[in-house]
C-alpha positions as CSV (number, residue, x, y, z in Angstrom):
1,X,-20.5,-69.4,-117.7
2,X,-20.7,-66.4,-120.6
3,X,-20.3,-63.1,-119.5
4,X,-21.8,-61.8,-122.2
5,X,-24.4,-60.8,-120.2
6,X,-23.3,-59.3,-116.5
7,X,-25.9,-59.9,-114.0
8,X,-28.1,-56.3,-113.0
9,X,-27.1,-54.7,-110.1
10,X,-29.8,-54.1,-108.0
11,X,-29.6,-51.0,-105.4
12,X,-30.8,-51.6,-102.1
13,X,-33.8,-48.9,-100.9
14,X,-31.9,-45.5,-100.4
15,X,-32.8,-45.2,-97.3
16,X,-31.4,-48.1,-96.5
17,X,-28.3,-47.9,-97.9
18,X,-28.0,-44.3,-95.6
19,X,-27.9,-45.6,-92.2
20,X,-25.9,-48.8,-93.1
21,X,-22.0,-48.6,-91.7
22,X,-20.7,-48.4,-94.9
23,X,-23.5,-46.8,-96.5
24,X,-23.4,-47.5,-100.6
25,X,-20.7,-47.8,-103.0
26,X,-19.3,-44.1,-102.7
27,X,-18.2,-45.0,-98.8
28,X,-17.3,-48.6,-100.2
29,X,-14.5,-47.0,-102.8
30,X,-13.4,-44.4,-100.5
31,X,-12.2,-47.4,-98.0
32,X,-10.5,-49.4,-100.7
33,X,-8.5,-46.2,-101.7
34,X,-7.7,-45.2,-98.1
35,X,-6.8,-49.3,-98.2
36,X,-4.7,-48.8,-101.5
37,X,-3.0,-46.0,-100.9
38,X,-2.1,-46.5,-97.1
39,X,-2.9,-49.8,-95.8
40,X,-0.7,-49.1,-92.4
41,X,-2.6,-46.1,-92.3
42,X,-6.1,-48.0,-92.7
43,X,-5.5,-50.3,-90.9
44,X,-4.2,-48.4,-87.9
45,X,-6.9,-46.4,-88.3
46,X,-9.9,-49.3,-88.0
47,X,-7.9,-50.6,-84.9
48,X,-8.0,-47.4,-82.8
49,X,-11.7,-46.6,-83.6
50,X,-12.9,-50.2,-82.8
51,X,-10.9,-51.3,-79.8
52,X,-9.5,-50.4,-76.3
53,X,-5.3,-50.0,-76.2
54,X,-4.8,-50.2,-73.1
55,X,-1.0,-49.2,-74.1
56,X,-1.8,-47.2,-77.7
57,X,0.7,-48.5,-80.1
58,X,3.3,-46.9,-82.2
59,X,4.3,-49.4,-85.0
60,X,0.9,-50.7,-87.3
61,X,3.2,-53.1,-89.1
62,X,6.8,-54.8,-88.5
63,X,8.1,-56.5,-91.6
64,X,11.6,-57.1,-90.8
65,X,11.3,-60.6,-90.2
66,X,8.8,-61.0,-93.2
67,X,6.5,-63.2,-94.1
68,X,6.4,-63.3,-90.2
69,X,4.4,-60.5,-89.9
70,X,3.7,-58.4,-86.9
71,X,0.4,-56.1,-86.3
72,X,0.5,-53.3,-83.5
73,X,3.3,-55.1,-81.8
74,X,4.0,-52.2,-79.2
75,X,0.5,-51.7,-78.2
76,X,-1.3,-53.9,-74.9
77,X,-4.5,-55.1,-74.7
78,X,-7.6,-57.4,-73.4
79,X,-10.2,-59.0,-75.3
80,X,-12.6,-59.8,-72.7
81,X,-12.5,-56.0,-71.0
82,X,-13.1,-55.1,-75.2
83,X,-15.7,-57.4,-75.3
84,X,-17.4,-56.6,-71.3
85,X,-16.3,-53.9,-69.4
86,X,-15.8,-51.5,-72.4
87,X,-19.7,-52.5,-73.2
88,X,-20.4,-51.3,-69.3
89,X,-18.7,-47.9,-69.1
90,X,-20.7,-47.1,-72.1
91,X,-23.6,-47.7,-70.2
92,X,-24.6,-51.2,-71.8
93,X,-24.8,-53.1,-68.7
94,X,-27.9,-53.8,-68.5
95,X,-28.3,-54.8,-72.5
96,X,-28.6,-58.4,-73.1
97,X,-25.8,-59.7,-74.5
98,X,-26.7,-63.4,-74.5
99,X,-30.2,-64.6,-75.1
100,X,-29.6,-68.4,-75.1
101,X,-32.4,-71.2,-76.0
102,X,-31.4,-74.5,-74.5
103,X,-32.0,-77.8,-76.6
104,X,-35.8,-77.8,-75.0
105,X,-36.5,-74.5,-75.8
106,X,-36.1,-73.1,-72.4
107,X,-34.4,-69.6,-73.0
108,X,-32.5,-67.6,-70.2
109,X,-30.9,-63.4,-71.0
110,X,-28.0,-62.8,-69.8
111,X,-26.9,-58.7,-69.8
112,X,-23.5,-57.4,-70.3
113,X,-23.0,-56.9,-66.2
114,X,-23.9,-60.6,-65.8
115,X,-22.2,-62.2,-68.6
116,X,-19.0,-59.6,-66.6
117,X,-19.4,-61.5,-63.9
118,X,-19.4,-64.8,-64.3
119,X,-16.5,-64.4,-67.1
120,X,-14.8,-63.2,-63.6
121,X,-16.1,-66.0,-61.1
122,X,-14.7,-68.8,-63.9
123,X,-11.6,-66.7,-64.5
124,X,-10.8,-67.0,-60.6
125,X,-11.5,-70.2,-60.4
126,X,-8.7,-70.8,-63.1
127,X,-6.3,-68.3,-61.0
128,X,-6.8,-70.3,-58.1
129,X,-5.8,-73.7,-60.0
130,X,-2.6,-72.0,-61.5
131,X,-3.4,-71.2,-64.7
132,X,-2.1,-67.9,-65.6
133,X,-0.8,-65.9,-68.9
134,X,0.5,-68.3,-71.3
135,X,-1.0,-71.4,-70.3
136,X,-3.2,-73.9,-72.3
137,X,-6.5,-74.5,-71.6
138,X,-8.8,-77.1,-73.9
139,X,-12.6,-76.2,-73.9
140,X,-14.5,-79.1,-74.7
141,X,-17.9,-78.0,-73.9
142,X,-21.6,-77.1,-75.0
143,X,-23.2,-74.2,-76.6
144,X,-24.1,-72.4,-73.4
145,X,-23.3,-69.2,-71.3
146,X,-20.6,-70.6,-69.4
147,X,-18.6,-71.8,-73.0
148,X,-18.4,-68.4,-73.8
149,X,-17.7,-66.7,-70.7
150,X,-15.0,-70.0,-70.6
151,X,-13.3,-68.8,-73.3
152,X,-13.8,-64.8,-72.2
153,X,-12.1,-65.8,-69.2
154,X,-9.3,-67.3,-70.5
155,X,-8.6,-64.2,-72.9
156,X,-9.1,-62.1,-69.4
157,X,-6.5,-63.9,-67.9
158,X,-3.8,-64.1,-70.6
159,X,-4.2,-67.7,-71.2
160,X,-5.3,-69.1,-74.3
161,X,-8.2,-71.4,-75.1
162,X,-8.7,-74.0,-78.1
163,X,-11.6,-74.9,-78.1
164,X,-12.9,-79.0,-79.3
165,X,-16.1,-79.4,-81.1
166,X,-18.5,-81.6,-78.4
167,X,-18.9,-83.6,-81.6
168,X,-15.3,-85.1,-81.7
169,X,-14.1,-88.5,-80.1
170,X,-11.7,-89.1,-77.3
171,X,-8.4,-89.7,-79.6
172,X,-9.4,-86.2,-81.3
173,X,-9.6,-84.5,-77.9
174,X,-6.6,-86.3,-76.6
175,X,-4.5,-85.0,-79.6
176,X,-5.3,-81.7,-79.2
177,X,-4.3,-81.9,-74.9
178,X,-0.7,-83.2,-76.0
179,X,-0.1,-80.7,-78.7
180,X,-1.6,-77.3,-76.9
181,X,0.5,-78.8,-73.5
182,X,-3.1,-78.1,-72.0
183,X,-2.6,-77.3,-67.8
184,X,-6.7,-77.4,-67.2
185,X,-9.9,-78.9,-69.2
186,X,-13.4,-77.2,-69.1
187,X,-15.9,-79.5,-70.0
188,X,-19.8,-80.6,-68.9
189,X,-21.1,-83.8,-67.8
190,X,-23.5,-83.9,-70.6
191,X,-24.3,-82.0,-73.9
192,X,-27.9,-82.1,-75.1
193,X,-28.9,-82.5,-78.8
194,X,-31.8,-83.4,-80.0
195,X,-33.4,-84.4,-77.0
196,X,-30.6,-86.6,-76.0
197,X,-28.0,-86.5,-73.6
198,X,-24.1,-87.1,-75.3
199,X,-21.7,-87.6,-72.7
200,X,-18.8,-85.1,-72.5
201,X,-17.2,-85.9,-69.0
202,X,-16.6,-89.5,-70.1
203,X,-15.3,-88.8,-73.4
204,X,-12.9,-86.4,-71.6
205,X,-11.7,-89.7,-69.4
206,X,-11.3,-91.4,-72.1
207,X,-9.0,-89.2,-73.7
208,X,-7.2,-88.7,-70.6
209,X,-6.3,-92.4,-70.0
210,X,-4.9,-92.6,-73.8
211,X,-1.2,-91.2,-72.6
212,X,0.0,-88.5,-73.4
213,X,-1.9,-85.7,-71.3
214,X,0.2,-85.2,-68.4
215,X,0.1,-81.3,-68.5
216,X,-3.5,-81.7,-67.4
217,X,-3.7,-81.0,-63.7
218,X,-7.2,-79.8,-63.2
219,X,-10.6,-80.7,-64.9
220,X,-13.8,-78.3,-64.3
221,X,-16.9,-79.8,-65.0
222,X,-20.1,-77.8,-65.9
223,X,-23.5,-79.1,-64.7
224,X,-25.7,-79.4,-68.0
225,X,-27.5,-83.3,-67.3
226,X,-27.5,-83.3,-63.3
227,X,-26.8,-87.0,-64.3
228,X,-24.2,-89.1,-62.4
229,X,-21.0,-89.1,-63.5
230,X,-17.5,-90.4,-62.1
231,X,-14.5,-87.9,-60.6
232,X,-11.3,-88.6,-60.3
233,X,-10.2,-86.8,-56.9
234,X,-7.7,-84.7,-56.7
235,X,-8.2,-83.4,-60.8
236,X,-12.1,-83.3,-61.4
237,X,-14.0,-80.3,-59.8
238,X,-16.9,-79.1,-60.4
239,X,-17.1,-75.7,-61.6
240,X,-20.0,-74.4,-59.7
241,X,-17.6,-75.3,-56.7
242,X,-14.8,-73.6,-57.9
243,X,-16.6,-70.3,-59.7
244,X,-19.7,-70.1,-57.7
245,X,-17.6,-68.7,-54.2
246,X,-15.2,-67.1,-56.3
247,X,-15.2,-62.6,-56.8
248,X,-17.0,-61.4,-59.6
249,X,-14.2,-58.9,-60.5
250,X,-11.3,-60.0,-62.1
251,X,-8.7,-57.4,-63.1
252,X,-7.5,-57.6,-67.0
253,X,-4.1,-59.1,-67.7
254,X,-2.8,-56.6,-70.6
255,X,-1.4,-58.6,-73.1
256,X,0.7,-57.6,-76.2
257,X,-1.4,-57.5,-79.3
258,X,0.5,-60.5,-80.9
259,X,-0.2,-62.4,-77.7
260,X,-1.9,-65.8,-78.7
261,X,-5.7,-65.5,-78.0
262,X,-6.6,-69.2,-79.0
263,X,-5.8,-72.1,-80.5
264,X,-8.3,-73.7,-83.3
265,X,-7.1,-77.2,-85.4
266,X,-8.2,-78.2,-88.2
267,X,-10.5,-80.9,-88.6
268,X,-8.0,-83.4,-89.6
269,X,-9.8,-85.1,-92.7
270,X,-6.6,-84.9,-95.3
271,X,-4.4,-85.5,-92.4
272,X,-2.8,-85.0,-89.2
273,X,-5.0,-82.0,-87.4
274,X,-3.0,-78.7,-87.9
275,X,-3.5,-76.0,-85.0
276,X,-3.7,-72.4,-86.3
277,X,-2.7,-69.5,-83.2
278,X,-4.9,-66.6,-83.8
279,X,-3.0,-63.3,-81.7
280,X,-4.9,-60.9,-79.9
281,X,-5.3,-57.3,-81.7
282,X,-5.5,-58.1,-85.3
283,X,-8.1,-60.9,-84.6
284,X,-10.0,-59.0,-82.2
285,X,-10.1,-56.1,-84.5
286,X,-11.1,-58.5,-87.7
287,X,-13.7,-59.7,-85.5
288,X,-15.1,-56.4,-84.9
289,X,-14.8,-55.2,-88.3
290,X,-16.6,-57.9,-90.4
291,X,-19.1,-58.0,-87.9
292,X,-19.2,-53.9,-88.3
293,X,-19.2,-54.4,-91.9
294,X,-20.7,-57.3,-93.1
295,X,-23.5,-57.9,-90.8
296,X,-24.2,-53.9,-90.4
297,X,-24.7,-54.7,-86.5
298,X,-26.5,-52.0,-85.0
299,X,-27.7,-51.4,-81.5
300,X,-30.9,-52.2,-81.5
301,X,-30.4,-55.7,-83.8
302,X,-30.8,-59.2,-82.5
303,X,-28.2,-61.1,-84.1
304,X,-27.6,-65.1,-84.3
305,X,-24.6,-66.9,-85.9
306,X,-26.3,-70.4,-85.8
307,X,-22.2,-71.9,-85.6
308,X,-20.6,-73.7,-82.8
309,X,-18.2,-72.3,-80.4
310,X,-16.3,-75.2,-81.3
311,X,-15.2,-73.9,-84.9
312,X,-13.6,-70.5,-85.9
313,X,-16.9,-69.3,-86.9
314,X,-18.5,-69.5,-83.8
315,X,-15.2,-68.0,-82.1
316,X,-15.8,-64.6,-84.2
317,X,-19.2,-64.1,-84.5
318,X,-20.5,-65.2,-81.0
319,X,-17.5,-64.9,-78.7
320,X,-16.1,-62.1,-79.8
321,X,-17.8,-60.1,-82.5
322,X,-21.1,-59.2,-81.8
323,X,-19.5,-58.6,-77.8
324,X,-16.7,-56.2,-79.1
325,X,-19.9,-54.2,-80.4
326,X,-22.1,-53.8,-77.7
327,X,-24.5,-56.3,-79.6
328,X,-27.7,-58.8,-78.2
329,X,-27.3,-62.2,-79.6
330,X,-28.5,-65.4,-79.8
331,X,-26.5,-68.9,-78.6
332,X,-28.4,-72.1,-79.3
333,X,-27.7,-75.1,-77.9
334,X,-29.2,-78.3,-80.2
335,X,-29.7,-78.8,-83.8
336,X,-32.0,-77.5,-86.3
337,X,-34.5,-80.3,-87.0
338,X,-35.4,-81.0,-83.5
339,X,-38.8,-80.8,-82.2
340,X,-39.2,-80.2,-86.2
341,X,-37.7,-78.7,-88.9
342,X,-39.3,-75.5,-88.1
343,X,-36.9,-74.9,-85.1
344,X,-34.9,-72.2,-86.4
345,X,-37.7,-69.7,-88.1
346,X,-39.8,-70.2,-84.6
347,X,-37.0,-69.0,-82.8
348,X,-36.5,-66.4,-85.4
349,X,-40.2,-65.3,-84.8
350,X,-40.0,-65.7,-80.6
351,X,-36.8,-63.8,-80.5
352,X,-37.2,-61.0,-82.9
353,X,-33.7,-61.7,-84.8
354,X,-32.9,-59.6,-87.3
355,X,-29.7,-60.9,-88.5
356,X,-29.1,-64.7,-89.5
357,X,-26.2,-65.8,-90.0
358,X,-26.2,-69.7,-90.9
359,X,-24.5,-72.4,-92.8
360,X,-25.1,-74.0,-96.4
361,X,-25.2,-76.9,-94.7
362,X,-28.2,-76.5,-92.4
363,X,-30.0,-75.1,-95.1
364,X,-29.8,-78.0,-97.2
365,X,-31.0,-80.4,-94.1
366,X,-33.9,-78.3,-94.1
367,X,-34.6,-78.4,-97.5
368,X,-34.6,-81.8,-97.4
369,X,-36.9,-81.8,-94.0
370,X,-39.4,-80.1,-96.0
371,X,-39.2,-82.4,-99.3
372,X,-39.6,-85.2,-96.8
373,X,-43.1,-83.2,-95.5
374,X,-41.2,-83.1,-91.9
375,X,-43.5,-80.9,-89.5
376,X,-42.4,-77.3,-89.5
377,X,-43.8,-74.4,-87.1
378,X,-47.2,-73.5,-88.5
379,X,-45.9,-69.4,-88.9
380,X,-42.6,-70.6,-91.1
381,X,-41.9,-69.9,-94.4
């Protein structure tokens, strides 16, 4: 590509670029040169203005063992009170935090003070099945409310979660329950997509009876389907018998800020699946920050990261981002062609969002949805 000729730069409206939070090129620069000239500084700095400490720490940055870096070493934390209680002090408890639009379009809100308290029921339940700090726990589950207050709960309780893409097979699964030494599976009897029921439960089975999973002592089922499906006594419960009776406070285990917050693998398509251990403050605070930054969440926005939970996307910019800001979201469980191709701008339209946040490849299926004439939703363009 020449270069003879740079491409314009086009200024966004002034007014605009004002109330944005980093508001124009000026504010831009002067953060790369606090960046350049005193990145411990900077970066201390973005950590103690977006999150909780529940123990402030002293050190930014420990080198000595370099490249094995630590971030804020000293200091304790939680995600989930960052994420929920923080939220409700401010006076946020009563903000949706979750507006979620099931694969048949019915759409439930869930506020910050209820999204608290079921993270607290499911975090219970785990207590009372031994899971504490430091254990394993595989999430293997559908987009819904109780995947991400799942995952919140773990993080409340110290333990942490790797979460598997609904979409992978039983061998998948079953790898990633020997390698995490998982101690408890959350999982649903079905997932819906597309108007059809996928088994999860089953697949779950499957991958238990392969070998290799005898960490696994527990197995909490969601109820998505109603539909039948078998239980091994003695391991499978379901979790509205568990949660349901449980408290609906929980008290925070503070955790150092290198203390691992999940475990994601990779996909495993040039090889075996590699997991990657994300710790608690520096993620937490990245999530915040490129949500701050790059989305320019504000209060009164209605944002929707169209990803799984089940990828790292979907772990930082719906089960941890938008919550560390105080921001309504969207979680949609389905895909993007079904009733039509026009699924995604209706619910753009019904919901009010303001912020999209998708991938190329959905794009290009609806691209191709509309070359093929598919129906779309009369009002999308």
């Amino acid at each position: 590509m020449s270069h003879d000729h740079p491409l314009p730069v086009i200024a966004p409206p002034a007014a605009f670029a004002k109330q944005a939070a980093v508001s124009g090129m000026d504010a831009y620069h002067a953060l790369v040169k606090h960046a350049d000239e005193d990145y411990e500084g900077f970066w201390a700095t973005q950590a103690k203005r977006l999150l909780h400490w529940q123990t402030p720490f002293t050190q930014t940055l420990n080198a000595t063992n370099a490249p094995f870096f630590t971030w804020f070493e000293d200091g304790k934390l939680n995600a989930s009170y960052n994420c929920l209680d923080r939220n409700i002090e401010r006076g946020l408890g009563d903000k949706t935090a979750i507006i979620f639009e099931a694969d048949g379009g019915e759409v439930t809100r869930t506020t910050y003070s209820q999204l608290l308290s079921r993270t607290c029921q499911i975090a219970n339940a785990m207590k009372s099945l031994g899971v504490g700090k430091g254990d394993r726990v595989i999430i293997y589950i559908s987009m819904s409310v109780d995947g991400v207050a799942a995952m919140q709960a773990c993080a409340r309780i110290g333990a942490t979660h790797s979460v598997v893409f609904g979409g992978f097979s039983a061998q998948s699964l079953r790898d990633r329950i020997e390698d995490t030494g998982a101690k408890l599976v959350i999982t649903a009897d079905h997932q819906l997509r597309g108007g059809k029921q996928l088994p999860l439960k089953s697949i779950v089975d499957e991958a238990l009876g392969l070998g290799g999973c005898d960490s696994v002592k527990h197995v909490l089922v969601a109820k998505r389907s109603g539909a039948e499906v078998a239980m091994h006594a003695g391991r499978d419960l379901w979790l509205s018998d568990v949660a349901d009776k449980q408290p609906t406070t929980c008290n925070p285990e503070w955790v150092e800020a290198e203390h691992p917050l999940f475990l994601l693998y990779t996909s495993g398509s040039t090889g075996k699946p590699k997991g990657v251990q994300h710790s608690t403050g520096g993620y937490l605070m990245h999530a915040a920050l490129t949500t701050e930054w790059t989305f320019d969440l504000k209060h009164d926005d209605v944002f929707w990261c169209t990803a799984d939970i089940g990828w790292v996307t979907g772990h930082t910019y719906i089960a941890y981002g938008p919550l560390a800001l105080g921001g309504t979201q969207i979680v949609f469980e389905g895909v993007p062609t079904y009733p039509d191709a026009g699924r995604f701008w209706k619910m753009i339209q019904d919901h009010k969002v303001s912020i999209f946040y998708t991938a190329p490849t959905a794009i290009r299926s609806l691209i191709k949805a509309a070359e093929g004439n598919e129906a779309v939703h009369p009002g999308a363009l």
